[in-house]
N, C-alpha and C positions, 0 to 999 in steps of 0.2 A: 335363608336357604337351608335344606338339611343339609349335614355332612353328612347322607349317603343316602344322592341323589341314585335316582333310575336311569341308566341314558335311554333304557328302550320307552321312556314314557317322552322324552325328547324329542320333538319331532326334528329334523334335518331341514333347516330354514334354506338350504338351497334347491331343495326336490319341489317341483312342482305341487301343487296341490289341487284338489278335482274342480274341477269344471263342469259342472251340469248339464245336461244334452238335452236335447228337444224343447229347448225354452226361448230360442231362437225370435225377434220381433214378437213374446206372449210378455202379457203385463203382470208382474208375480206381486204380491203384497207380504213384506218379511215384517211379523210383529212380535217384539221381544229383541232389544238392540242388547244384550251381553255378548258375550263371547262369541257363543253359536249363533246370531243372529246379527253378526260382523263378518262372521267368516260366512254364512249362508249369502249374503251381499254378493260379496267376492266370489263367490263359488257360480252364481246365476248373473253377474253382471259376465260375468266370462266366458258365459252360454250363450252371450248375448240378449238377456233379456232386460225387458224395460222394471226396475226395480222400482217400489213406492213403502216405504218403511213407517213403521211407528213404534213409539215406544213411549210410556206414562212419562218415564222423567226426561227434564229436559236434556242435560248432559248427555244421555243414551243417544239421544234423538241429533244432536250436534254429531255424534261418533259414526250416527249412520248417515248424516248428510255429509262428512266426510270420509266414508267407506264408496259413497257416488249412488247413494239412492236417493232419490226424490222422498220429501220428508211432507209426509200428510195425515192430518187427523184424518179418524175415522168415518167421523160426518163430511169428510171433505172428499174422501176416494167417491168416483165412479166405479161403485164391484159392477156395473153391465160389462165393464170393460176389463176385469179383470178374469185370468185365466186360473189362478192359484195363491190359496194363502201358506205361508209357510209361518209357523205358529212355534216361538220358542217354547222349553217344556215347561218352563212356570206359569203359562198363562192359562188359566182355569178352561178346561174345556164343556165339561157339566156343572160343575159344584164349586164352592158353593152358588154361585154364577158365570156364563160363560162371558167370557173378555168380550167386549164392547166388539173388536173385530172378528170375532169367532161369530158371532151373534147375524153381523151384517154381512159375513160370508156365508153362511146358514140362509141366510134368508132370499141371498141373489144364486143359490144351488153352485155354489166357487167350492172347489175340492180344498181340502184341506189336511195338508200333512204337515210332515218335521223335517230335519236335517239330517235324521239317521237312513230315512226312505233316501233320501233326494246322493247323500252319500252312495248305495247302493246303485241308483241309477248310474252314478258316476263314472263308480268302479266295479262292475259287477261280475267282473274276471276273476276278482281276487277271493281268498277263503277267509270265511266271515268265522270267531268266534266271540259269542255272550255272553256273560256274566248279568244274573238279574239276583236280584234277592231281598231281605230288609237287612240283612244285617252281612257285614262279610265281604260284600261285593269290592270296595277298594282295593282289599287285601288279595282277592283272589285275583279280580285281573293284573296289579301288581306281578304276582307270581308267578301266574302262567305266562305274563310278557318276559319276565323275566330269564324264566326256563328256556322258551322260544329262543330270545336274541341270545341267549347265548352262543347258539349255536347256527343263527340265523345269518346264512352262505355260504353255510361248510357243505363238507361232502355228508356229515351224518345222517341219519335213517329221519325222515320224515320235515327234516330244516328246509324254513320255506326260502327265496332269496331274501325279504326282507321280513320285517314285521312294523308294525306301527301300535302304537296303545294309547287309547284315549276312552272320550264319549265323558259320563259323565265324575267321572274322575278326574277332569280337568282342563282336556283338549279338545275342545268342539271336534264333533266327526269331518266336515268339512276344511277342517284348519290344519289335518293330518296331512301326510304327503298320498297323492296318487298312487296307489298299487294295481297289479294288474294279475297275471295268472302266474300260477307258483309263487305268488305272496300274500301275508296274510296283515289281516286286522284283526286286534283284541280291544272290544270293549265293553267297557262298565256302561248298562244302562237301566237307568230308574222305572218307574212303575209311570212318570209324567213323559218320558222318552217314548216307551214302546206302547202309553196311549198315542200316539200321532203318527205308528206304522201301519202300513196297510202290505208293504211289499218287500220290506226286509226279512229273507231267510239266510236265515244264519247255518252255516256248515255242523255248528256244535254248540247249542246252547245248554247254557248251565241255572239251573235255582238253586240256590243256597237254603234259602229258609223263608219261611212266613210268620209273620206277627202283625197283630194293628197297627199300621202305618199309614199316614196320609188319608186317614178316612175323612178331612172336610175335603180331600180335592176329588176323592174316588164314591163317595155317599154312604159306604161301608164298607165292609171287610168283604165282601164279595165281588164288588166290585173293584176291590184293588189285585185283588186275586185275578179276576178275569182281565186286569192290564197286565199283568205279571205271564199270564197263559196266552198270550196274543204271541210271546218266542216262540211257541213251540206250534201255535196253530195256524205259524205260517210259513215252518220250515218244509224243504222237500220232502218229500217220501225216500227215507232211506237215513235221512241226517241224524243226531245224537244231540239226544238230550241228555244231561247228568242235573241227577235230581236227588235233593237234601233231603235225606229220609230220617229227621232228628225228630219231627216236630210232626202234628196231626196234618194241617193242614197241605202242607209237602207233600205226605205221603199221599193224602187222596190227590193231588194232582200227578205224581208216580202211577198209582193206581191206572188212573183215570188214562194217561198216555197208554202204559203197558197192555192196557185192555184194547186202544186201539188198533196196535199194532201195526202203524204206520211209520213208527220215527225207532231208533235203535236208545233204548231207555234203559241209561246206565243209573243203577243206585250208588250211592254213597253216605257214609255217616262218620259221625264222630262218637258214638254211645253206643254202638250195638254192630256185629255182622252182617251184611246187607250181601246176601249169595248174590253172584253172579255179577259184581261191584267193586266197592276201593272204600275200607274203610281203616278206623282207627282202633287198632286195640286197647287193653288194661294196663298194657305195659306202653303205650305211648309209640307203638310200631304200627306203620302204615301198613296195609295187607292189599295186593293186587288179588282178588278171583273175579279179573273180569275171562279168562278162561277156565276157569279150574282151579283147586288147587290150593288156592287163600294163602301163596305165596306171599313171605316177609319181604318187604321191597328195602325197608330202612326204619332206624332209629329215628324218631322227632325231639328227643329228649337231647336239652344243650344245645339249641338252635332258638339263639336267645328271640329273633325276628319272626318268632313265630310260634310264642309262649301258650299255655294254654289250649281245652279241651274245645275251644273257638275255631281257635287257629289251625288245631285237626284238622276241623272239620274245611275249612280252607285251602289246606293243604291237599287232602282228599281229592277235593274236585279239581283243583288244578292240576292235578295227578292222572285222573279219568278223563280231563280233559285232553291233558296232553297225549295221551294214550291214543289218544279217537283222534286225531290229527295224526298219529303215524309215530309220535317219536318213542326210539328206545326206555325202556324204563332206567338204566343208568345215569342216560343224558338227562332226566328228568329226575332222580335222585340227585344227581350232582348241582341240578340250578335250585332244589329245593335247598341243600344243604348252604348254598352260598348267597340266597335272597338277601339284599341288604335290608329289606324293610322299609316300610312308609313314614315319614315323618308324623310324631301325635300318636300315632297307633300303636302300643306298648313299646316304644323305641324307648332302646337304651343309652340316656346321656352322659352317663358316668356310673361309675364307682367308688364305693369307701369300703374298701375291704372286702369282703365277699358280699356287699350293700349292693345290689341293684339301684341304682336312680334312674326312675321311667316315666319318660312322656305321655302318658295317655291325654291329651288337652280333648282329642276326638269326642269325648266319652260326655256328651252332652245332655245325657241322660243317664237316669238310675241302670236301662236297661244295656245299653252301651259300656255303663261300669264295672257291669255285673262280670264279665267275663275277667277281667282285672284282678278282681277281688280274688276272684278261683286259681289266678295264675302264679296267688304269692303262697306262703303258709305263714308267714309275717309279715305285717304291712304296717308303715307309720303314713299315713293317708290323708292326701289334700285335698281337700273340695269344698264346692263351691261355688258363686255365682248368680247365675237369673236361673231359680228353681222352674222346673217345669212339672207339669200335675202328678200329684204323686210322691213329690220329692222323693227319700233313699227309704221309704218305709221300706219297698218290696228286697232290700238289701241285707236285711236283719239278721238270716240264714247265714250271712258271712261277715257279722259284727265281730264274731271271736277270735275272727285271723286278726282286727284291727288291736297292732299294738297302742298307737295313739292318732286321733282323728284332728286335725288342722281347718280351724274353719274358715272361710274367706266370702266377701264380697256379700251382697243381698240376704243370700239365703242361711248365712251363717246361722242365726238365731234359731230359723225353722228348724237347720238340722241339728244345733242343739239340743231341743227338745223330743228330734227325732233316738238320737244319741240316748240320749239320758242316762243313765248311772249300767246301762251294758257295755259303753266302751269310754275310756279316758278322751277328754276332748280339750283343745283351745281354740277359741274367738282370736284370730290369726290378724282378721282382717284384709290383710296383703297377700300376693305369694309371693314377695322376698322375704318377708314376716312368717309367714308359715315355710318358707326354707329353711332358714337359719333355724329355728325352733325345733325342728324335725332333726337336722345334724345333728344340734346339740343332745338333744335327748336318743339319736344312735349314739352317738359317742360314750354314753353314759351306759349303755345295755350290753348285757352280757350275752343277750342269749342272741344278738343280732349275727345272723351269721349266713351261710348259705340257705337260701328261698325268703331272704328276707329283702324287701324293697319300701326305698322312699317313693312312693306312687303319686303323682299327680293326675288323681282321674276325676274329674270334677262332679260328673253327673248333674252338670246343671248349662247352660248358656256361658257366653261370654261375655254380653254387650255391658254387663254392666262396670267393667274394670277394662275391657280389650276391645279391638276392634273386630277381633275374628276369635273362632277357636284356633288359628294357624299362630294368628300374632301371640295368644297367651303361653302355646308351646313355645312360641321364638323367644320369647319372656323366660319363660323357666327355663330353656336350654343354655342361655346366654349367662342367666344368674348363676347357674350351676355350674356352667364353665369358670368364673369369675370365681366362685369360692374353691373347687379345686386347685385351681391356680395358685389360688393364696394358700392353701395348705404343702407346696409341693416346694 
C-alpha cells in the first residue's frame, strides 16, 4: 500500500452501490470479467436481470460464475434472446479485430455499451465530472477528488454532500457507492471507456492532452481522437469542457468546441497564457482569468506532489475544473497545496539530505519519463526493464541533467548504447543493485544538493523483473525504506 493513501478514491464499503434500472426479466451478456465486469454483474443482477458472462480466461470466468452469472461461450449464447451487451473496455471494438462477442452482437443488431453509460443510467441525479487525456489523467482526477472531499459536507461554497472517485483509475464505475442529487462523481476515463458511451454527459469534462496512443485499438490517431471527443459530443448544452491547450492536437479540438458554441470552453495550459482560462506561469504561479484579470491564485513551487511543468499543467485543470463546479478558489488552493499524491507518480520516498528519492515506477515509457527528467536539475537515474519501441533515444535533450545512469533488467545493454559516452552509466542489473550504487555514489558528490534526485523512472515495462509497475514501486519504496532505516 502507499503511505499516502487517498480516502476519497476509497469507496465506503457500507454505502449501497448502483443498481441498474429497466433491465428487469431482459437477458444482458457482461463480456470482460475484471473488475468492472464483476461489479457490472452485481450492478444488473440487482436490476433484476438475467445475466450470461464471458470471459477468455478461465479464472475470470469462475469469478463471474461466482458474481451469479450464468457462464457461456460465445458460440453457446442465444443473442435472438438477448437484450444488451455490456462490453468491458479492453475488449477490441474495431481494431485490430472485434472480440468474438462484439462481432456476434453486431450481427443479431444487440445494443452494445459499457459500465460508465449503464453507471449514468443508475445514478443520473448526481454531477458527473471527467477527466480524459493521454497523459495526466490519474493525477488530475486524483486532485480534483481530492480538492472536492475535502470539503465534501461542509457548509463551503459549491461542496457537494458527497463525492466518489473512480473509473479508470482503479474503481470500476459500478463498484462506486450510489449517489444522487447534490453529489458528485469524479472520473478518470480512457479513450477504450468513452468508446462504449452513447449516453454519458458529463457536468464538466476535461482533456489534458493528445499524443499517439492506442492506435492498434483506435486504427489511428484520429480515430483515438474522435473517442476522446465523444466527452464533449455528448455533454448538455451549457456544460464545461476544460481543454489542454499545450499541444496541436488539443488545441484544434478547443478550437473546434469554441466554434460551436454549445458547451462553456474553458482553456487551460502549462507553457503559455490561455485568455479567458487557468494557466501556469514562468514563475511556477497558477493564474485564474477565467473572469478577467489573470489573477495570481498560488505558488506551485515546494509542492513536492506535484513536481514539474506536467503537473502544472494538472494542476491547471483541476483548478478550472473546480471552479466550474462552484467551489471558492481558496478551497481549491488549499486542497491543491495539501494533495498527498499517487503512489509511482513522482512520489517521494525519502530523503538523504536535501536528495529527493522518487518513485516514478509509472513511467513505462520514454515518454512518461520525460516529464521526470525536467522535474530534477540533477538526477542519478534508474531505468529499465522490457524496452518498449523507441527506447530513451527521444530523452537525449535531458541526458545532461543525468548525473549518473543505473541500468536494469532486459533493456539495460540497449540503453547503454543508447547512453554512450554523453552520460556516465552502470549495468546495475537489479534495483537493489542500482539502489545501493546510486547512494553510494550521492554520498560521494558534492555538488548533490537541492533539485537533485535519486529518480526511479524506468521508461520501460516491468514484466520482466515484477509483476506490475505497482509491485516494482512496492519494491523500491520498501528497499529504500530498509536502507534509511540502517543509516539512522
Amino acid at each position: 500500500m502507499s503511505p499516502n493513501p487517498i480516502s476519497a478514491l476509497i469507496p465506503d464499503a457500507t454505502l449501497p452501490t448502483p443498481v441498474v434500472p429497466g433491465v428487469a426479466g431482459r437477458c444482458v451478456v457482461v463480456a470482460g470479467l475484471a473488475r468492472s465486469g464483476l461489479a457490472t454483474i452485481r450492478a444488473l443482477k440487482a436490476g433484476g436481470a438475467r445475466v450470461i458472462a464471458w470471459d477468455d480466461n478461465q479464472p475470470a470466468r469462475m469469478a463471474g460464475a461466482e458474481a451469479g452469472a450464468e457462464v457461456l461461450a460465445p458460440d453457446a449464447i442465444d443473442w435472438k434472446t438477448v437484450d444488451l451487451l455490456v462490453a468491458a473496455p479492453g475488449l477490441p471494438l474495431h481494431f485490430p479485430r472485434p472480440h468474438e462477442t462484439v462481432r456476434r452482437a453486431r450481427a443479431a443488431h444487440v445494443a452494445i455499451t459499457g459500465d460508465v453509460d449503464l453507471l449514468f443510467a443508475a445514478c443520473g441525479e448526481a454531477r458527473y465530472a471527467a477527466i480524459t487525456g493521454t497523459n495526466g489523467k490519474s493525477t488530475t482526477t486524483a486532485l480534483l477528488g481530492h480538492i472536492i472531499g475535502r470539503i465534501a459536507g461542509s457548509t463551503a461554497e459549491g461542496a457537494p454532500a458527497r463525492v466518489a472517485v473512480g473509473g479508470n483509475l482503479g474503481i470500476a464505475p459500478l463498484a462506486l457507492p450510489a449517489l444522487g442529487a447534490g453529489e458528485l462523481y469524479v472520473l478518470e476515463l480512457s479513450s477504450y471507456q468513452l468508446d462504449l458511451t452513447s449516453r454519458f454527459a458529463a457536468d464538466v469534462g476535461v482533456l489534458l492532452n493528445l499524443s499517439p496512443d492506442h492506435i492498434d485499438r483506435h486504427g489511428d490517431f484520429a480515430g483515438y481522437v474522435a473517442a476522446k471527443r465523444r466527452l464533449f459530443d455528448q455533454q448538455r448544452a451549457g456544460a464545461t469542457a476544460v481543454i489542454g491547450c499545450d499541444d496541436g492536437p488539443s488545441i484544434e479540438v478547443f478550437d473546434a468546441l469554441a466554434a460551436e458554441g454549445r458547451l462553456r470552453v474553458i482553456p487551460i495550459a502549462a507553457t503559455r497564457p490561455v485568455a479567458g482560462g487557468v494557466w501556469v506561469d514562468e514563475d511556477f504561479r497558477l493564474i485564474d482569468d477565467l473572469n478577467g484579470g489573470a489573477r495570481p491564485v498560488m505558488s506551485l513551487t515546494g509542492i513536492d506532489t506535484l513536481r514539474g511543468r506536467h503537473n502544472g499543467q494538472n494542476a491547471a485543470a483541476a483548478y478550472a475544473a473546480a471552479r466550474a463546479l462552484g467551489l471558492a478558489p481558496d478551497d481549491i488552493a488549499a486542497g491543491i497545496r495539501s494533495y498527498p499524491g499517487l503512489a509511482h507518480r513522482l512520489e517521494t520516498v525519502g530523503h538523504i539530505g536535501p536528495v529527493a528519492i522518487v518513485n516514478d515506477s509509472k513511467a513505462t515509457n520514454a515518454e512518461a519519463t520525460r516529464p521526470a527528467l525536467d522535474a530534477f536539475r540533477r538526477i542519478y537515474w534508474i531505468a529499465g526493464g522490457v524496452a518498449k519501441a523507441g527506447g530513451i533515444a527521444s530523452l537525449r535533450p535531458w541526458f545532461d541533467r543525468v548525473a549518473h545512469a543505473y541500468l536494469i533488467g532486459e533493456a539495460a545493454e540497449g540503453f547503454s548504447r543508447t547512453l554512450g559516452d554523453e552520460v556516465r552509466w552502470t549495468v546495475s542489473g537489479t534495483l537493489e543493485a542500482a539502489l545501493d550504487q546510486a547512494l553510494a555514489d550521492i554520498a560521494a558528490d558534492a555538488q548533490a544538493g537541492e533539485g537533485t534526485a535519486l529518480l526511479l523512472s524506468p521508461a520501460c515495462a516491468s514484466f520482466d523483473q515484477f509483476k506490475s509497475f505497482e509491485h516494482r514501486g512496492d519494491v523500491f519504496r520498501a528497499a529504500v525504506a530498509a536502507r534509511l532505516e540502517g543509516r539512522s
